[in-house]
C-alpha positions as CSV (number, residue, x, y, z in Angstrom):
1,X,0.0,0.0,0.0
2,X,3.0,2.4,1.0
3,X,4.6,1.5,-2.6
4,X,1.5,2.5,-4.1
5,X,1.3,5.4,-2.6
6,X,4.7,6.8,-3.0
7,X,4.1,5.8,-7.1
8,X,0.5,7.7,-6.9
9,X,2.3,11.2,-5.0
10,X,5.1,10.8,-7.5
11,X,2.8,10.8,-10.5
12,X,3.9,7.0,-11.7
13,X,0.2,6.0,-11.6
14,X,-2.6,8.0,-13.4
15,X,-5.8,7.5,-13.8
16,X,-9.4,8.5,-12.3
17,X,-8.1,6.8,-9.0
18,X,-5.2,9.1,-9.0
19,X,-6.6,12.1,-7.0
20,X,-8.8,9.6,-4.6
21,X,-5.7,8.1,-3.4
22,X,-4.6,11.9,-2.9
23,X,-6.6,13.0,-1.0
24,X,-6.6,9.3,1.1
25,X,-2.8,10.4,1.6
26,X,-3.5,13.7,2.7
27,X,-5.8,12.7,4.8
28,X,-3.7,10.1,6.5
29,X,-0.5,12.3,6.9
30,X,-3.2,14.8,8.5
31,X,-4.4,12.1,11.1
32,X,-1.0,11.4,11.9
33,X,-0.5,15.1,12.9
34,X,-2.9,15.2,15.4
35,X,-1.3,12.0,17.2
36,X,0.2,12.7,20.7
37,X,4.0,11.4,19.3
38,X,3.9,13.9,16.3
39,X,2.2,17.1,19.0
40,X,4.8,16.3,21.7
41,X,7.7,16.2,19.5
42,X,6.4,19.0,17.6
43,X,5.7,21.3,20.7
44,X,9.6,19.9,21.6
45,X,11.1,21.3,18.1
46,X,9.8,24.6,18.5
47,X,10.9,24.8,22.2
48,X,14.7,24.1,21.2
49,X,14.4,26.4,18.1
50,X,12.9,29.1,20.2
51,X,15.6,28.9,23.1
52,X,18.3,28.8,20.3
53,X,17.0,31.0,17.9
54,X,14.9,33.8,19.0
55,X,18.0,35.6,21.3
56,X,20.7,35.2,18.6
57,X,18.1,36.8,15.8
58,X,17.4,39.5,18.7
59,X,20.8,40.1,19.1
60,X,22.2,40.8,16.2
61,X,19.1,42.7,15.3
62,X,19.5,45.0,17.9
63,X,22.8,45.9,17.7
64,X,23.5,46.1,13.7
65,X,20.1,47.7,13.0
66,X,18.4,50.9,14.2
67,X,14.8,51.8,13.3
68,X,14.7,49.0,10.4
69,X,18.0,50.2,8.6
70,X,21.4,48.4,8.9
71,X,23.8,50.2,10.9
72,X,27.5,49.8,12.0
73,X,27.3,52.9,14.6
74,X,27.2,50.4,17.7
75,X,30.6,48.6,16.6
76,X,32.0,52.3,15.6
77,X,31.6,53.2,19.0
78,X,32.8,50.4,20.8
79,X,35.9,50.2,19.0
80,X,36.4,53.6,19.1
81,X,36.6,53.4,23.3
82,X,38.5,50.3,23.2
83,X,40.1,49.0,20.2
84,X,39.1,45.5,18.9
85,X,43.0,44.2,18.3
86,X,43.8,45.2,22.2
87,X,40.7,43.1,23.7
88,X,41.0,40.1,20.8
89,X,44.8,39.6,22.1
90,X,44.0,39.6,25.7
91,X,40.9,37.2,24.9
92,X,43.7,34.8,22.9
93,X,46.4,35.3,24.8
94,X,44.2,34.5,28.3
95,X,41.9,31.7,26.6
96,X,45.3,30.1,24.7
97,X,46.9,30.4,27.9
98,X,44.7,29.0,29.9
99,X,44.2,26.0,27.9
100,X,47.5,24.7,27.4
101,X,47.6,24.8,31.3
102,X,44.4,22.6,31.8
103,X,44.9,20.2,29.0
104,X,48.8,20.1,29.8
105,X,47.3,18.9,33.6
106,X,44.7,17.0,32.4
107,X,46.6,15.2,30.1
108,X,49.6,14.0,31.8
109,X,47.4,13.5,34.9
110,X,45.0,11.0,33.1
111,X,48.1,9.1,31.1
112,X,49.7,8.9,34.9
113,X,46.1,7.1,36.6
114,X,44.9,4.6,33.6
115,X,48.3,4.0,32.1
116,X,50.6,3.5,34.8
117,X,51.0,2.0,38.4
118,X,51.2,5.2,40.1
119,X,50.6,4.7,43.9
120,X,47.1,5.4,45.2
121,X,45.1,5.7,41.8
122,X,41.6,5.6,43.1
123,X,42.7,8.4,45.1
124,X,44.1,10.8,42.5
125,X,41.1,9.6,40.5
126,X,38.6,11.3,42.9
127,X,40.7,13.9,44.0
128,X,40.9,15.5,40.3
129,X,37.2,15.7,40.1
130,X,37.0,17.3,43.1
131,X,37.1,21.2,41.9
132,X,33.9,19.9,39.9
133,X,31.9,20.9,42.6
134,X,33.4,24.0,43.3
135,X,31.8,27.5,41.8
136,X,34.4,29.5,39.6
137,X,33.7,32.2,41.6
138,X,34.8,31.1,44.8
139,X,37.6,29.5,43.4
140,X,38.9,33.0,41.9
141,X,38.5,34.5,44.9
142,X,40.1,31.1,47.0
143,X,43.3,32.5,44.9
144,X,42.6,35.8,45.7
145,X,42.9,35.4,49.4
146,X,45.9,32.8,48.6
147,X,48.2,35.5,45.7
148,X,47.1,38.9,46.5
149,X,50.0,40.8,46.1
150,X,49.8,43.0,49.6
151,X,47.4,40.7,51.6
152,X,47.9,37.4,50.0
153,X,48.6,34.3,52.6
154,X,51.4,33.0,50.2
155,X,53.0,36.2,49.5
156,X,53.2,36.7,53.2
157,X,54.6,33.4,54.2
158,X,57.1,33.7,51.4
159,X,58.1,37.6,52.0
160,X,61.0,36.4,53.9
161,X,62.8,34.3,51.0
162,X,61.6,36.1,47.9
163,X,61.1,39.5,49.5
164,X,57.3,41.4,49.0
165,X,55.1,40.6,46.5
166,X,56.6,37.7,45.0
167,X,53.0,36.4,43.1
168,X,50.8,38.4,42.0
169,X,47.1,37.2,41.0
170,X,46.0,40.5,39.5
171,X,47.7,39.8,36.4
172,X,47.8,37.8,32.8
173,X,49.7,35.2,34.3
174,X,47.5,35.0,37.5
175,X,44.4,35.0,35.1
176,X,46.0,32.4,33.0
177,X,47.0,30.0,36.3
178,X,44.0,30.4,37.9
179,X,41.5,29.6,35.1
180,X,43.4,26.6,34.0
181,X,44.1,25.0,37.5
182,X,39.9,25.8,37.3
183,X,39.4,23.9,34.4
184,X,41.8,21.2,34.8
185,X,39.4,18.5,36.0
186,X,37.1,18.8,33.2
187,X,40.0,18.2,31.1
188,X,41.4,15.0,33.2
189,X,37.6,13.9,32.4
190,X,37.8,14.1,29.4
191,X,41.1,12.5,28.7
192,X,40.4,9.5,31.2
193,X,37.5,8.7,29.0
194,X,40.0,8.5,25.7
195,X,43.0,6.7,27.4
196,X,40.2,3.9,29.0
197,X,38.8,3.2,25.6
198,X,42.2,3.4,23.9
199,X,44.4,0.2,22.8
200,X,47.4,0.4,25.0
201,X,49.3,-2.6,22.5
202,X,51.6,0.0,21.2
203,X,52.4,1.4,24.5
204,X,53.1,-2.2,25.5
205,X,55.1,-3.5,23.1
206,X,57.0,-0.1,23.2
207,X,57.9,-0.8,26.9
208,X,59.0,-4.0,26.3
209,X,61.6,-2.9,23.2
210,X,63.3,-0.6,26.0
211,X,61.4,2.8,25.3
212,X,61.6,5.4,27.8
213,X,58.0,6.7,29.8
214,X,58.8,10.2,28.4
215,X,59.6,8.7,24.5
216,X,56.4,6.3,25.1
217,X,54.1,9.1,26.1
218,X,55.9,11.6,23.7
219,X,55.9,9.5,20.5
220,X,53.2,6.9,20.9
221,X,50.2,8.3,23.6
222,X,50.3,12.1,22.1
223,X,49.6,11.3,18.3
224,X,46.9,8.0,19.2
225,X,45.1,10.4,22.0
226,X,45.2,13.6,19.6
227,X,41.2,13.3,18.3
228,X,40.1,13.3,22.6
229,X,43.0,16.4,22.9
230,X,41.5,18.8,19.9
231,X,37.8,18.2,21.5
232,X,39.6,18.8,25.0
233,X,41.1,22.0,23.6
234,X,37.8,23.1,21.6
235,X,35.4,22.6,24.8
236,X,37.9,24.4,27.1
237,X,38.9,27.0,24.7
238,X,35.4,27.9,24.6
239,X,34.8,27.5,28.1
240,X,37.8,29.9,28.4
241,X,36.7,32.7,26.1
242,X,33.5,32.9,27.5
243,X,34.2,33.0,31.0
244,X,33.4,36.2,33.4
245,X,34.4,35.3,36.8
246,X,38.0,35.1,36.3
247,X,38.9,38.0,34.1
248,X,36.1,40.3,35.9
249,X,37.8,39.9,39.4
250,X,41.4,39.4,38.1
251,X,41.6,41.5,35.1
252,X,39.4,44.5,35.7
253,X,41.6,45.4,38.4
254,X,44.8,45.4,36.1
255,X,42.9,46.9,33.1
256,X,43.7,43.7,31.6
257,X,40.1,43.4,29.3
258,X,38.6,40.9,27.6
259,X,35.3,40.9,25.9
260,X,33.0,39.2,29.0
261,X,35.1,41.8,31.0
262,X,34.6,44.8,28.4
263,X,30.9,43.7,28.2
264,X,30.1,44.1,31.9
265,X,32.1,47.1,32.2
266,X,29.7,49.0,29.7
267,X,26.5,47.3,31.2
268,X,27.8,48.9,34.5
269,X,27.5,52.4,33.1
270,X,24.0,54.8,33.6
271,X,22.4,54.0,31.8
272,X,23.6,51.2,30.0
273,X,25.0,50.9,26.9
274,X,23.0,47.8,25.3
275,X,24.4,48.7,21.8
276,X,27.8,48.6,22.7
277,X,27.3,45.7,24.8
278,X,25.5,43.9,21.7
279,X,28.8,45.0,19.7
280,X,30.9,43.0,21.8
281,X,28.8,39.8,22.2
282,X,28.5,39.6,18.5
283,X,32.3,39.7,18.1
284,X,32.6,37.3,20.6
285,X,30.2,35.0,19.1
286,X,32.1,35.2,16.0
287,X,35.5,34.6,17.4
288,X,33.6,31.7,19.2
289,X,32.0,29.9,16.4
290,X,35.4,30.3,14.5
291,X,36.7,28.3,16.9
292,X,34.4,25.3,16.9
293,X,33.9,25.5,12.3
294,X,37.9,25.0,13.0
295,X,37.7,21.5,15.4
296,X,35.3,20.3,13.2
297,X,37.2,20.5,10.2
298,X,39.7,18.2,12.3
299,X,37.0,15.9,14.0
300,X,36.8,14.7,10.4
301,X,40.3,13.2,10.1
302,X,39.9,11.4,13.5
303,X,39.5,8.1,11.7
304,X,43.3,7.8,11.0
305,X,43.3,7.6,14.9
306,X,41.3,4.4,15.8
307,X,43.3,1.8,17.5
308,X,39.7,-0.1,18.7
309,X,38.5,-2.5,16.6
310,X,36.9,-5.7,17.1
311,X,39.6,-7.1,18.8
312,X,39.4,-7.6,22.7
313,X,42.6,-6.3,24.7
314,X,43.1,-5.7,28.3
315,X,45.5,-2.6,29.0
316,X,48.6,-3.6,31.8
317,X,49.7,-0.5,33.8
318,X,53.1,0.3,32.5
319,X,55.7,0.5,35.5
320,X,57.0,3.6,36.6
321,X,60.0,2.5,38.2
322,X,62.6,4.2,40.4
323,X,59.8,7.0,39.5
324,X,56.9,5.8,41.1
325,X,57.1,7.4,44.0
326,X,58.5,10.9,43.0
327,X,56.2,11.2,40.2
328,X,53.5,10.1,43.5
329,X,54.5,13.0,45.9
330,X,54.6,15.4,42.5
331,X,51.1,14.7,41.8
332,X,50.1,15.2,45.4
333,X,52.1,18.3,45.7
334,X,49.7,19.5,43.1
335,X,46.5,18.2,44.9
336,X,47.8,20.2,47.9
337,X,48.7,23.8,45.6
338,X,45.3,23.5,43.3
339,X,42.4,22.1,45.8
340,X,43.5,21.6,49.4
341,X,44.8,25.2,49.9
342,X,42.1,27.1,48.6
343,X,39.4,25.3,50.2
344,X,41.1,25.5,53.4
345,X,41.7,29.3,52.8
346,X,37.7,29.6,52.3
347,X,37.0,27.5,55.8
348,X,39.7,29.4,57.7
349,X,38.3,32.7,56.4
350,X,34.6,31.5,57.5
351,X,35.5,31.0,61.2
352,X,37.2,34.6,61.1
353,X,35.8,37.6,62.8
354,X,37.3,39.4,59.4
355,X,40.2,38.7,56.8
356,X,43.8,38.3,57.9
357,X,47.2,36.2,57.2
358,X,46.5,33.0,59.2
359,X,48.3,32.4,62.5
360,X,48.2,30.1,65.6
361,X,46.6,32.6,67.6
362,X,43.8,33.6,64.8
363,X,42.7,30.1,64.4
364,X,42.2,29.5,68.1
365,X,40.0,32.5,68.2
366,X,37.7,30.6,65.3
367,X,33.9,30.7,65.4
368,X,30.9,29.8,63.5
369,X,29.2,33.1,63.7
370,X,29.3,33.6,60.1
371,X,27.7,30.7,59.4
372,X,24.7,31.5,62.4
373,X,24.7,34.9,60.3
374,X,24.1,33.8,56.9
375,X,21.3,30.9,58.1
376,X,19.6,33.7,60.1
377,X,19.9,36.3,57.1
378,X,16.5,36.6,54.9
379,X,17.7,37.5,51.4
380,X,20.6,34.7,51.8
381,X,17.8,31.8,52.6
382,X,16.1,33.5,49.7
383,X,18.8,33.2,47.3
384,X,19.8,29.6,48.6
385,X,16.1,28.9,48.1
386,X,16.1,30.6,44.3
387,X,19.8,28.7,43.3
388,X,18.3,25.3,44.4
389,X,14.1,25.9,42.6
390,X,16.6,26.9,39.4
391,X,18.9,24.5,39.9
392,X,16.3,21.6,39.7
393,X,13.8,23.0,37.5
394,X,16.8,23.3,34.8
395,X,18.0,20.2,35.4
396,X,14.6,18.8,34.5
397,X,13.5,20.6,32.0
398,X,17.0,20.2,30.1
399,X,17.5,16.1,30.5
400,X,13.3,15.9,29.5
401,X,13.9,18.0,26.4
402,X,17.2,16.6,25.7
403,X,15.5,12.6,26.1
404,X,12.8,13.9,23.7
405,X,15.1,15.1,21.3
406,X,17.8,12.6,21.4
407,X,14.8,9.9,20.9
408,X,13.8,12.1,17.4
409,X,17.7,12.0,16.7
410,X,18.2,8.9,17.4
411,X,15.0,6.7,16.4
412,X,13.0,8.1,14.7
413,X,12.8,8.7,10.6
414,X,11.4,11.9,10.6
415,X,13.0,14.4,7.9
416,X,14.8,17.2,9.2
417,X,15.5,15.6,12.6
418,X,19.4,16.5,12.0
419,X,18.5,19.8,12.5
420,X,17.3,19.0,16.3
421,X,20.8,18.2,16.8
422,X,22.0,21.0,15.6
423,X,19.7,23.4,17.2
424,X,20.0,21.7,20.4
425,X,23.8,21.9,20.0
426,X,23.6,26.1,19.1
427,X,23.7,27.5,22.3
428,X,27.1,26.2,23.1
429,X,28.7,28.8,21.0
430,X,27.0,31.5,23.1
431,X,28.8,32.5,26.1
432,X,26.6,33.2,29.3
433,X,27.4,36.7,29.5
434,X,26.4,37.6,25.8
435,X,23.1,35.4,26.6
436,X,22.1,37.4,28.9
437,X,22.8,40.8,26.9
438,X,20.3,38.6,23.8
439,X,17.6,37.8,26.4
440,X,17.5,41.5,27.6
441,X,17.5,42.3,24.0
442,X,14.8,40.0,23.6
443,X,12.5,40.5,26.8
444,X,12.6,44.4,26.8
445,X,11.0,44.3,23.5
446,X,8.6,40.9,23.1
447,X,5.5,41.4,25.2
448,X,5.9,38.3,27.2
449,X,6.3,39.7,31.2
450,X,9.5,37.5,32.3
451,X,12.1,40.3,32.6
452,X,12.8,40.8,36.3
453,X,11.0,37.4,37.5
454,X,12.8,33.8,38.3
455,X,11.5,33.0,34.9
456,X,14.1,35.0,33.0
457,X,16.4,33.2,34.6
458,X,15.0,29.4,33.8
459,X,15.0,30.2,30.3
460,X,18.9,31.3,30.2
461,X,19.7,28.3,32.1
462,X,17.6,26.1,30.0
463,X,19.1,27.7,26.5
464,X,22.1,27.7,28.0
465,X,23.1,24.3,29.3
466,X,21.1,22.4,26.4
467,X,23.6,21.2,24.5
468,X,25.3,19.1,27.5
469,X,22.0,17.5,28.5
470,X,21.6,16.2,24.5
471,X,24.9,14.7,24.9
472,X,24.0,13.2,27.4
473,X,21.0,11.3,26.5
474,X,22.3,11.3,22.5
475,X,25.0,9.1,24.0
476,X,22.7,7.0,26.5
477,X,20.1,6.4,23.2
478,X,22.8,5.1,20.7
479,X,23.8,2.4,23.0
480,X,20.3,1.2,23.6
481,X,18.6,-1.2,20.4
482,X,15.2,-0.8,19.6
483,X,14.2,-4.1,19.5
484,X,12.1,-3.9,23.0
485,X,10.2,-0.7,21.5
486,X,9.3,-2.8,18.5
487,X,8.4,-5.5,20.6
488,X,6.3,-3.3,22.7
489,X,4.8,-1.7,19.7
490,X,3.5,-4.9,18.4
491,X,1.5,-5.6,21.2
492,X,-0.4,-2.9,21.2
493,X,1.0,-0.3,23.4
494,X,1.2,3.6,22.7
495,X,4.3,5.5,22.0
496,X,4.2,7.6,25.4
497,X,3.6,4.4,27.1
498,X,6.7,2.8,25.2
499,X,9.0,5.9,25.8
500,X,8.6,6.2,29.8
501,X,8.2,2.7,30.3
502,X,11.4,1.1,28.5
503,X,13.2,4.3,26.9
504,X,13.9,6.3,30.0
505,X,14.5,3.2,32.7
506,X,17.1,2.4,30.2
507,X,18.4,5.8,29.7
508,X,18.4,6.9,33.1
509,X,21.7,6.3,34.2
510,X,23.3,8.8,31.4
511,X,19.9,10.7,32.3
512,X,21.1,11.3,35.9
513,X,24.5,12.0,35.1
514,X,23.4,14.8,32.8
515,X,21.1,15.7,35.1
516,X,23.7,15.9,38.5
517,X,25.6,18.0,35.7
518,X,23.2,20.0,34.5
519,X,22.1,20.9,38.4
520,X,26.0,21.8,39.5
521,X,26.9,24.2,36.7
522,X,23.4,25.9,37.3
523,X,23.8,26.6,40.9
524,X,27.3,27.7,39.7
525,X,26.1,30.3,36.7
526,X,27.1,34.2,37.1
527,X,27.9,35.4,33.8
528,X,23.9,35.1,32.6
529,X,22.4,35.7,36.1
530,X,24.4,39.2,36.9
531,X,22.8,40.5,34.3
532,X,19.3,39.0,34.4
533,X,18.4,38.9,38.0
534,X,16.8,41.4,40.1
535,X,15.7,42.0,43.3
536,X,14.2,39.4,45.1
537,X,15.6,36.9,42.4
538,X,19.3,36.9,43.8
539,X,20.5,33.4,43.6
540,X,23.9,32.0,45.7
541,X,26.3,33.1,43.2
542,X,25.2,37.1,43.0
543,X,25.2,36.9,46.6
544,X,28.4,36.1,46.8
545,X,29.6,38.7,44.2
546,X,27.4,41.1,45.9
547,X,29.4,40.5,49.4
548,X,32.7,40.2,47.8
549,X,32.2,43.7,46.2
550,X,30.9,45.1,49.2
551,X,34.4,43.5,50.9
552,X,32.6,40.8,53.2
553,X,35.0,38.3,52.8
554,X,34.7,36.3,55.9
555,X,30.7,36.0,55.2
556,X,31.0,35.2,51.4
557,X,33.5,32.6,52.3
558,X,30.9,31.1,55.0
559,X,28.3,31.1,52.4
560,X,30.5,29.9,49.7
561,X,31.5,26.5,51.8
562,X,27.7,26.5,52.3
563,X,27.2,26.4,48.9
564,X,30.0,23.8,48.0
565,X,28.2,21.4,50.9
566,X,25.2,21.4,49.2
567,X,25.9,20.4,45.9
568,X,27.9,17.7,46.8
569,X,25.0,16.3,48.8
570,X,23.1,17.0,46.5
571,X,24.9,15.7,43.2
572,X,25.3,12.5,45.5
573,X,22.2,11.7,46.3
574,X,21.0,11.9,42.6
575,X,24.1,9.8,41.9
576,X,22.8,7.1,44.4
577,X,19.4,6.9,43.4
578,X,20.8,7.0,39.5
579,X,22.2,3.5,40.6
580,X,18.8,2.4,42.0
581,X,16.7,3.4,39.1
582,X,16.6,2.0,35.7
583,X,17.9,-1.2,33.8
584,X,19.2,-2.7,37.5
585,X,15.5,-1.9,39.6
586,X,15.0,-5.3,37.6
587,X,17.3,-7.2,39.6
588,X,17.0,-5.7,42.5
């Protein structure tokens, strides 16, 4: 019947049946429109289109054309105050910079745990995913405390053998240091996945024909890993350029811009200039999307790359030797300089009656005032009630979007349903900060009242941290067959009922894992939420920009290990119940 269809649409067949069986099709297709599959899905496609779409088309609207006609007076002027070259080679030079450091780390430190027989491995495993949980911000200003040039803990304790002033954060180099020791777990993360599902064989036989660790890891692990270290350097290139924290509390201090730092710095005037705020972001979005048209042009070649094929293998951890336990104590010395000392800076400053170089005396006069403060305070439970209602209505709403649209991806034959990737993918060349200038631009003009409500803030979340939740599931739905939906579909049951019955059990371990993810970068979020909240909408992070700008250091840092204790509870109980859930409640 379907051949003779397709031959009847196509015109194969004519005759006075011809336009019966036209209209029959018509009338079919129609019926299958008003099923609940095709309405959800729909309703799902123009929810990612509108979330990656409408700001983007606001944007560059409103800042290259006034009343109707195209005009370049909004990049005139902002290039005029500050030049374009100066703020493009700080952006490089930081982002570059910044970079190298956390793939350099991330790199060496994943080759060291899944390669080798480094002592303690489970240990160094966990301990580099530890600055996961912690905010940017806090981090920053962790290092602030730590490398402050006149009040700096480490510049104090090292005045007498390098004389004052030895580091100083408030510079490129501190910007560069601090952002990539920031961003140096996600980098292990993503390397440890490439070396675990990498054939060690040449590595191997490499050892045993007398190569060195340096020429093995130089000559043979480099060039086979180099596919996982281009996407490592594209996600944290981007991740780099489009940060705020770090160059805002860093850089604007040393007239050291860069375009999230130039951006804010306009906003901040009275009143503010969108125009050359949207002249900025849109420069920034190109420099952005340069950057990712580049990887992709050498995601293509990755083939030359594969080492797994259909041949088993079970990697051996190459000795270390004489090294092992130097290279040990080296690694540790890092765990110590990168995440022990600034979160013991932040708990030491919480128990202080205000901000000084530690010593004997200070901590035995600790207390937990701050912390009785910041429970007791009003707009603080306000925000920590705001950070957590946006953390896990993003969440959700991204990982049921994203399980929706990876299922259209993924399963279905719909036409078109490559561009629902794409869509959902868009909003990762937009860097929080120039979202939030597009949904001003957007929301001060579309007659929809979300400006200055929580729901301003839900939808930059949402658009924002999209693309991670459809890798995610994406990922979950390729390794799952379809042979149970067909089976299910045969006898008799609907769609919905085959989708949350068998779909998501079976997705919901890469479900929760986007979720936990999706939840921890959303209580985290400044760049889009300075700009879009207001008051009585404060979440955890303004708060603690508020308090840092207002120099309440000892209360911010209180809050700020507040904040860090929460979302590891709370990422850890949705791990947990992530193991419950699913494929093993069967078995259970």
């Amino acid at each position: 019947m379907s051949d003779l269809l397709e031959r009847t649409e196509t015109g194969e067949i004519e005759g006075p049946a011809t336009s019966e069986a036209r209209r029959n099709l018509w009338k079919a297709r129609g019926r299958a429109m008003l099923r609940p599959q095709f309405l959800i899905l729909a309703t799902v496609v123009l929810v990612i289109a509108y979330l990656a779409l409408v700001p983007l088309g606001y944007l560059v609207w409103g800042t290259a054309f006034r009343d109707g006609v195209l005009s370049w007076d909004n990049f005139r002027l902002a290039y005029t105050t500050r030049g374009l070259g100066e703020l493009s080679y700080n952006t490089l030079v930081y982002a570059f910079g910044a970079t190298g450091l956390s793939v350099s780390i991330g790199v060496v430190l994943a080759f060291f745990t899944e390669r080798t027989d480094i002592p303690l491995r489970r240990m160094v495993f966990i301990g580099s995913l530890v600055p996961l949980i912690i905010p940017g911000l806090l981090y920053t200003i962790a290092w602030i405390f730590l490398a402050s040039p006149r009040t700096g803990i480490l510049n104090a304790w090292l005045e007498p053998l390098f004389g004052p002033q030895f580091f100083n954060v408030f510079s490129m180099t501190g910007l560069i240091v601090v952002q990539g020791l920031d961003n140096a777990p996600l980098a292990f993360l993503l390397m440890v996945a490439a070396f675990r599902s990498m054939d060690p064989s040449l590595e191997e036989s490499a050892v045993v024909s007398g190569g060195s660790l340096i020429d093995v890891f130089r000559r043979i692990t480099i060039p086979m890993t180099k596919p996982a270290i281009l996407a490592a350097i594209m996600i944290l290139g981007v991740r780099n350029i489009e940060s705020f924290e770090t160059p805002a509390l860093l850089g604007i201090p040393a007239n050291l811009l860069v375009f999230t730092s130039r951006i804010w710095q306009v906003l901040q005037r009275f009143p503010p200039d969108y125009g050359q705020a949207g002249a900025y972001s849109v420069s920034l979005l190109l420099i952005v999307s340069f950057g990712i048209w580049t990887y992709s042009r050498y995601q293509s070649r990755s083939k030359q790359f594969q080492t797994v094929t259909g041949k088993g293998f079970r990697p051996r951890a190459i000795p270390l030797g004489t090294w092992r336990r130097p290279i040990g104590v080296i690694v540790m010395v890092y765990f110590f300089i990168a995440i022990v000392l600034p979160v013991l800076v932040l708990i030491y400053t919480s128990t202080q009656t205000f901000y000084a170089v530690p010593t004997l005396e200070r901590i035995g006069n600790a207390t937990l005032d701050n912390y009785a403060f910041i429970f007791e305070n009003r707009q603080t439970a306000r925000a920590l009630r705001n950070s957590i209602f946006l953390g896990l209505t993003a969440a959700t709403g991204v990982m049921f979007l994203s399980a929706l649209g990876s299922w259209m991806v993924v399963r279905s034959r719909l036409p078109g349903r490559w561009l629902v990737d794409n869509l959902a993918f868009l909003p990762l060349v937009i860097p929080g900060l120039v979202l939030g200038v597009a949904l001003i631009f957007v929301y001060l003009r579309f007659p929809l009242p979300v400006y200055g409500t929580m729901w301003i803030l839900f939808i930059a979340y949402l658009t924002r941290f999209l693309p991670y939740g459809m890798r995610y599931s994406s990922a979950s739905m390729y390794q799952i067959g379809g042979e149970l939906e067909e089976s299910a579909q045969v006898s008799g049951a609907t769609w919905w009922k085959v989708f949350y019955r068998i779909n998501v059990p079976l997705l919901m371990p890469g479900l929760i894992a986007g979720w936990s993810y999706v939840f921890m970068v959303s209580v985290r979020e400044l760049g889009s939420s300075i700009l879009l909240y207001s008051p009585g909408t404060e979440v955890l992070s303004i708060m603690i920009w508020e308090q840092y700008e207002n120099g309440n250091f000892v209360q911010l840092s209180a809050l700020g290990v507040v904040m860090i204790a929460l979302m590891t509870v709370i990422v850890f109980v949705a791990q947990r119940l992530g193991a419950k859930v699913g494929v093993q409640a069967s078995g259970s």
